[in-house]
NUMAR-272288 format. One line per field, with one value per residue (C-alpha): residue in three letters; x, y, z. Coordinates in steps of 0.02 Angstrom, whole numbers, plus 50000, padded with zeros to 5 digits. Each point is the difference from the previous one (the first is absolute). Example, Ala and Ser with C-alpha at 12.3 -4.5 7.8 and 13.67 -1.06 7.14 Angstrom:
<nodes>
aa: (ala	ser)
x: (50615	50069)
y: (49775	50172)
z: (50390	49967)
</nodes>
This chain:
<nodes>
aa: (unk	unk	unk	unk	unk	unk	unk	unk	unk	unk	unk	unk	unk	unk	unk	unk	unk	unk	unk	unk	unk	unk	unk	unk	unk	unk	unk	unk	unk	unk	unk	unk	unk	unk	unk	unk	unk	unk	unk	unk	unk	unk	unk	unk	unk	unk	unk	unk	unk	unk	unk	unk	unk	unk	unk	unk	unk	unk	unk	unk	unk	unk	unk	unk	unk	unk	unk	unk	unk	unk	unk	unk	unk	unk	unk	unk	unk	unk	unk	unk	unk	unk	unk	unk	unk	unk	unk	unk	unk	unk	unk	unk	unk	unk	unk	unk	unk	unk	unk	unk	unk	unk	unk	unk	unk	unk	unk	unk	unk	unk	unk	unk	unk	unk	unk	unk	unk	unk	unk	unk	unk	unk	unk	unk	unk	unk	unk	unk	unk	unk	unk	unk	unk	unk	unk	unk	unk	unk	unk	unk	unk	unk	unk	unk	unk	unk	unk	unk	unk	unk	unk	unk	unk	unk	unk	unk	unk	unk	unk	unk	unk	unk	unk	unk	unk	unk	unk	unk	unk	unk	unk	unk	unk	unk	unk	unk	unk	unk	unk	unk	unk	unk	unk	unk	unk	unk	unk	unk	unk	unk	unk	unk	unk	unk	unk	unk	unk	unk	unk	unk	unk	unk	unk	unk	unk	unk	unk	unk	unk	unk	unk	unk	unk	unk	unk	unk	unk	unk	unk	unk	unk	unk	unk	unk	unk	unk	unk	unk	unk	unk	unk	unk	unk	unk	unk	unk	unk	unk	unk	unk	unk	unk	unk	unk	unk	unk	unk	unk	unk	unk	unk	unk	unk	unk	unk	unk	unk	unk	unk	unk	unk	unk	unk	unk	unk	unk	unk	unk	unk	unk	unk	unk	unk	unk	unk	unk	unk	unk	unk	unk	unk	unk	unk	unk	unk	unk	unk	unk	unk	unk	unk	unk	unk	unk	unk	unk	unk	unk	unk	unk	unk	unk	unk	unk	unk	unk	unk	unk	unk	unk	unk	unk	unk	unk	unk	unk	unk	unk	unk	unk	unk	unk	unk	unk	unk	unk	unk	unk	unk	unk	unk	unk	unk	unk	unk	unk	unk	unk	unk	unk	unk	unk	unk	unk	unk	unk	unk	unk	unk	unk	unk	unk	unk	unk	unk	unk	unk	unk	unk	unk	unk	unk	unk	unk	unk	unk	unk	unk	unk	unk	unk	unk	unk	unk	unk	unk	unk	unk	unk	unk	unk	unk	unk	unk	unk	unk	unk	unk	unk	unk	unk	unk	unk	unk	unk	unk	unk	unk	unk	unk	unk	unk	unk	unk	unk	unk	unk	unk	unk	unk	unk	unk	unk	unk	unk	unk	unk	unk	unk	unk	unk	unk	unk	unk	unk	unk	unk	unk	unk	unk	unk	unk	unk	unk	unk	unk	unk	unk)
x: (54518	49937	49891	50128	50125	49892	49932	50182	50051	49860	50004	50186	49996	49849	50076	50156	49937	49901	50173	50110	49871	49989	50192	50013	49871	49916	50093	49900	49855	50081	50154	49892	49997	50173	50055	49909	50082	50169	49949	50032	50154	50157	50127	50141	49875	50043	49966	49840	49949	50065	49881	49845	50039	50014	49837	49912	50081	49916	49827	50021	50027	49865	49873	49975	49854	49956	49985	49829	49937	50044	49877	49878	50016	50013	49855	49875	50072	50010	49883	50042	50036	50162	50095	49973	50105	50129	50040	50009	50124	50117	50013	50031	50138	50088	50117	50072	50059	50081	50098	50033	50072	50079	50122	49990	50116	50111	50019	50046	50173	50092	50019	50081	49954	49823	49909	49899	49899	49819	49958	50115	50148	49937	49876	50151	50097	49839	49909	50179	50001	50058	49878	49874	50081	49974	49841	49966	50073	49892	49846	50053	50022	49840	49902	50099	49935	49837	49912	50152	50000	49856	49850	50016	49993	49884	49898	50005	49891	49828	50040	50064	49846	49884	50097	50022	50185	50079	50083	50147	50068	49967	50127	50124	49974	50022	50153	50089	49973	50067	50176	50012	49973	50155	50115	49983	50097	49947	49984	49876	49901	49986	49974	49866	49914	50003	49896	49892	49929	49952	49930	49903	49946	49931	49897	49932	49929	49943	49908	49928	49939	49908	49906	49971	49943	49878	49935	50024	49837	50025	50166	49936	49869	50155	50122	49866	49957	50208	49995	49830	50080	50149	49927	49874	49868	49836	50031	50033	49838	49919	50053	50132	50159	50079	49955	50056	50185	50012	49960	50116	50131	49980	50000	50151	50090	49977	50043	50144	50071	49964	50107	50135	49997	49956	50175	50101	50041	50117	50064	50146	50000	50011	50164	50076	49995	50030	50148	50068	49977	50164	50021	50075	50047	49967	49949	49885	49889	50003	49932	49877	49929	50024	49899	49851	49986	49954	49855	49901	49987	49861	49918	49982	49948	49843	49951	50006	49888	49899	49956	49988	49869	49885	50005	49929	49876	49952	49947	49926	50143	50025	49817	50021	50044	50167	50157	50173	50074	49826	49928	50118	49989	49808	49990	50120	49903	49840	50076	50084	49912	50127	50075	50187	49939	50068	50171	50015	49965	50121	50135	50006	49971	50156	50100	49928	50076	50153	50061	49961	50112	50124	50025	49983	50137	50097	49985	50020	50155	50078	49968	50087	50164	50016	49997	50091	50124	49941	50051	49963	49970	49874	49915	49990	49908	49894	49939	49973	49906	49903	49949	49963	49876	49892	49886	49979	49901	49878	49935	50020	49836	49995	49962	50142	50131	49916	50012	50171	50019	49918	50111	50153	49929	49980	50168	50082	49863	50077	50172	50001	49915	50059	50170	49967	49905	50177	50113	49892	50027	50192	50013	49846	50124	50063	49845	49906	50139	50093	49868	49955	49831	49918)
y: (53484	50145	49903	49832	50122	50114	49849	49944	50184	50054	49831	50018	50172	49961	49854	50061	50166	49910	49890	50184	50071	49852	49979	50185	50026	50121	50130	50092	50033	50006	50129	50111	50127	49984	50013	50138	50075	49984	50120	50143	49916	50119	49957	50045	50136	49928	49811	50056	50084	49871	49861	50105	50045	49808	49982	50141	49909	49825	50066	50108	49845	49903	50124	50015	50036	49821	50018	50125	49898	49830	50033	50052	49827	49899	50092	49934	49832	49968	50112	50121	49853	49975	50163	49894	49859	50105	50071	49841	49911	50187	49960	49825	50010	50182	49883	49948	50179	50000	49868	50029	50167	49903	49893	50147	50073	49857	49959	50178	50045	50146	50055	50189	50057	49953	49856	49869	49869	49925	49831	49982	49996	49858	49892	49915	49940	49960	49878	49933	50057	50168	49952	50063	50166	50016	49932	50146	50119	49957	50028	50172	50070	49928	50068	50164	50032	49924	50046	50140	50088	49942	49984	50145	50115	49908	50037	50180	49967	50020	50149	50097	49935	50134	50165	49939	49962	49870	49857	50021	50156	49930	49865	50159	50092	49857	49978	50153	50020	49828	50038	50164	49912	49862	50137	50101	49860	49878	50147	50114	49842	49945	50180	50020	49826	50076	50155	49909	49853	50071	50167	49863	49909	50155	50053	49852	49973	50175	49951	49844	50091	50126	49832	49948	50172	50031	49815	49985	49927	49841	49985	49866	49918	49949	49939	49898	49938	49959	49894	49910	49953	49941	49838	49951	49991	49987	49823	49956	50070	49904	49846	50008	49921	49970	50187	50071	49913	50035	50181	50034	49922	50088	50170	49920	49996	50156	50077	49901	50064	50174	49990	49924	50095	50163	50011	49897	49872	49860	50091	50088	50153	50057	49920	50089	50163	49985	49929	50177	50074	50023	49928	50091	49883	49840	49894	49865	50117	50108	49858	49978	50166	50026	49836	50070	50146	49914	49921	50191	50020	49856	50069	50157	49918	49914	50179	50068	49838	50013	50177	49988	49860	50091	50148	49871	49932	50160	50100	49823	50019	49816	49948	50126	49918	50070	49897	50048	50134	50084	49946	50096	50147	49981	49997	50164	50085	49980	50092	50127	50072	50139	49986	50026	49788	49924	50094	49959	49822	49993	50077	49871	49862	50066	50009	49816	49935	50110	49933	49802	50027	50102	49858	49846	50088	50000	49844	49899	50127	49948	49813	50020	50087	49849	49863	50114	50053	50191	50030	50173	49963	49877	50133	50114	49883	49957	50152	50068	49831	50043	50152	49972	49866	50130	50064	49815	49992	50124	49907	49824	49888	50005	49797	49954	50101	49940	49810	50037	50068	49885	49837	50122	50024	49819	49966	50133	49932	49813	50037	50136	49906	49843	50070	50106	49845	49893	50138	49986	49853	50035	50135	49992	50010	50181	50069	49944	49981	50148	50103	50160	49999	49827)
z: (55107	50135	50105	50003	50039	50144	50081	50089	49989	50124	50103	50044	50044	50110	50097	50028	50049	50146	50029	50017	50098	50131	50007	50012	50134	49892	49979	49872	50113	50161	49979	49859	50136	50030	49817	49954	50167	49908	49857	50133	50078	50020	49915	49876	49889	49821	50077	50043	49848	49915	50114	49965	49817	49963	50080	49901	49839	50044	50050	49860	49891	50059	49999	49813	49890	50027	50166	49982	49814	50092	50149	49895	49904	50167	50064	49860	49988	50186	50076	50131	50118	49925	50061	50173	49937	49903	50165	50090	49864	49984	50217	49969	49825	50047	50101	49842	49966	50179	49950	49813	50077	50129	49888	49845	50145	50074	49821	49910	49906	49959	49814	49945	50196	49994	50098	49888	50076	49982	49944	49864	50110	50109	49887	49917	50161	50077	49882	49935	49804	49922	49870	50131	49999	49824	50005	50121	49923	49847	50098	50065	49821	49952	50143	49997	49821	50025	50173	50028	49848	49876	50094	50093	49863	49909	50163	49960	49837	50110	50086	49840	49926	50110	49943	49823	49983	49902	50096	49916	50066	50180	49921	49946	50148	50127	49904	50024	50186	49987	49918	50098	50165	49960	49922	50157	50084	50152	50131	49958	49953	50163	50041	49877	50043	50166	49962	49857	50092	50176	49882	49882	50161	50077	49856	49970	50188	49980	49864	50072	50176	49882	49939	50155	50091	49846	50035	50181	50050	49880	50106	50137	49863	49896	50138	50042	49816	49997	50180	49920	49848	50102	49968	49864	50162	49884	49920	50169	50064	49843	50040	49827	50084	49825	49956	50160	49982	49833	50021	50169	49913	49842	50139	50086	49834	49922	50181	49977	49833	50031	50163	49900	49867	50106	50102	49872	50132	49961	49843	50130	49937	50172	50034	49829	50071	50169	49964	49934	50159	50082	50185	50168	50146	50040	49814	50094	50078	49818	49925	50107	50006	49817	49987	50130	49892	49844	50091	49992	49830	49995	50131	49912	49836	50112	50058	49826	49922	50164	49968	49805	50055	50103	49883	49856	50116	50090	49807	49957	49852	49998	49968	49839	49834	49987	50007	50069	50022	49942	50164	50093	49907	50006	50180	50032	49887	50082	50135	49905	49864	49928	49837	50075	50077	49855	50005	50164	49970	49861	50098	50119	49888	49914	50159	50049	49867	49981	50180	49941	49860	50081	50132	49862	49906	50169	50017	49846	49997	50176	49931	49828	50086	50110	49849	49892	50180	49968	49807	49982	49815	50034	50116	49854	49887	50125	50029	49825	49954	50157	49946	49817	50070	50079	49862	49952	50154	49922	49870	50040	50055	50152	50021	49928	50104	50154	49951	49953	50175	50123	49898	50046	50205	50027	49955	50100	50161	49960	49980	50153	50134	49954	50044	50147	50052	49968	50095	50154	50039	49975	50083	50127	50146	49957	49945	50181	50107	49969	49969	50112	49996	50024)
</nodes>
């Protein structure tokens, strides 16, 4: 059921990723300096909190726990030749969450004062059923509890592992930051997402640049290993032209997924919460540099795998038989040897995940109030069912929550692309013509 599903999933987000691109002259490449330019624009102050803040909450999102355990995966499956190719395909697909954010916008409504938009306001009109909507909205609460909720703690179970702590009361404590950070109210979320991620972020780099000073002179001797793995250049050499296709493609792929699955493109979680942000002027050129904003966040996620790759390869971590997450920790603690590493390491974790879950809940939250036209009741459920779910995550197997997961991604990648693929062409004419950038 995965792979039949995966197999169109990845194709259509690939194809019409290079269709946006061409159409839209690029954008994501050539007016990246430009966006991140807008994160200092002047402005009305609370718009521009409000701009970066929804930023913070989307890279925070995407940059979960499997962010670090999925390179290490994708580094012994691939090789290190496939952090080349991850970078190529976030260039090529990060489009899609230009224009996800693009129509999230043109497409929001109003409920109880707030702005709700994303795919599930425009997936309906634009592939002609409201069964779609459902069908969408069925996805979100699946991948909310899976991937947003359930695998990240579950994630936690390795790190607690190294100071002796059950899994479990990562599960309870991960809980109650949880329901104190939604009873605090929407606000001091963003507010706290806004401290949290960059803080997280920081820490993290720190930690990786330590790596890399301690190991400095296997710096060059590892970029290089990554360009010569690029392609599977031996079988070639060998005369193996079966092997060497098989192999590049088999580099290409897992590049591929981890790119995907690295930035959460095509899911438009992007276009969710940049549709809260309140605009000031002129609405076409809000939506447009709303929509160049969202295009950072993968950018950011490629530095972070980038660096988490050399910092494997550099230790020689990912020639070590550990799997995961293990890697990871493995290679930071060849660097640091101080028995306050493992704290450290599990305070990140916990923060990794905490912002994943913080910005799933937002999400499958924002989606719910549009089918159910903001019920505050609803809202309520939601939430505690949300949070209940949490120590689940601690001791469920991992497999299943992440087949679970990737059934409930390829649907949201179908539905979501095949309808920002469908409003495009409807609306090609406002989002190129009018435009203030192109």
């Amino acid at each position: 059921m995965k792979v039949i599903l995966f197999l169109p999933a990845i194709l259509l987000l690939l194809t019409t990723s290079i269709y946006l691109s061409i159409k839209l002259k690029w954008v994501q490449i050539l007016k990246l300096p430009f966006a991140i330019s807008l994160l200092g624009k002047s402005s009305n102050g609370s718009s521009r909190l409000s701009s970066i803040a929804a930023l913070f909450i989307v890279f925070g999102g995407n940059l979960g726990v499997g962010n670090i355990s999925g390179t290490a995966v994708a580094l012994k499956t691939g090789g290190p030749g496939f952090v080349l190719w991850m970078i190529i395909i976030i260039t090529i697909t990060s489009i899609i969450k230009y224009v996800t954010c693009y129509f999230s916008l043109e497409k929001r409504i109003k409920y109880n004062g707030k702005y709700i938009g994303g795919p599930i306001t425009y997936v309906g009109d634009a592939l002609g059923s409201s069964k779609v909507t459902i069908l969408f909205l069925i996805a979100m609460i699946l991948a909310s509890i899976t991937v947003g909720n359930l695998v990240q703690v579950n994630s936690l179970s390795i790190p607690l592992s190294l100071v002796n702590v059950p899994t479990v009361v990562g599960g309870l404590v991960m809980m109650i930051a949880f329901l104190f950070s939604i009873t605090v109210g929407a606000r001091k979320i963003t507010i706290l997402m806004s401290t949290v991620v960059p803080l997280m972020t920081v820490s993290y780099f720190f930690l990786a640049v330590v790596v890399l000073y301690k190991f400095s002179y296997n710096i060059l001797p590892s970029i290089k290993l990554i360009f010569s793995n690029f392609l599977a250049i031996e079988s070639l050499k060998s005369g193996l032209i079966g092997s060497f296709i098989l192999e590049t493609f088999s580099i290409i792929q897992v590049g591929t997924l981890r790119g995907i699955f690295a930035t959460d493109i095509g899911l438009g979680l992007e276009g969710t919460i940049h549709s809260s942000v309140k605009n000031n002027g002129d609405f076409q050129q809000f939506k447009v540099e709303q929509s160049l904003i969202a295009i950072i966040s993968p950018l950011l996620v490629a530095i972070v795998v980038f660096i988490t790759t050399l910092a494997l390869l550099v230790t020689d971590a990912w020639m070590a038989d550990a799997e995961s997450t293990n890697m990871c920790i493995l290679a930071f603690k060849a660097a640091i040897n101080s028995n306050y590493t493992n704290y450290i390491i599990i305070a990140i974790m916990f923060c990794f995940s905490f912002t994943t879950i913080i910005n799933w809940f937002l999400c499958s939250k924002s989606t719910i109030s549009y089918v159910f036209a903001g019920n505050k009741n609803c809202l309520k459920v939601w939430g505690v069912i949300f949070a209940l779910v949490i120590p689940i995550g601690s001791i469920c197997r991992a497999q299943a929550l992440w087949d679970a997961a990737d059934i409930a991604i390829a649907f949201m990648i179908i539905i979501n692309t095949a309808a920002i693929l469908m409003m495009f062409l409807k609306y090609k004419e406002n989002i190129i013509g009018k435009s203030y950038y192109f």
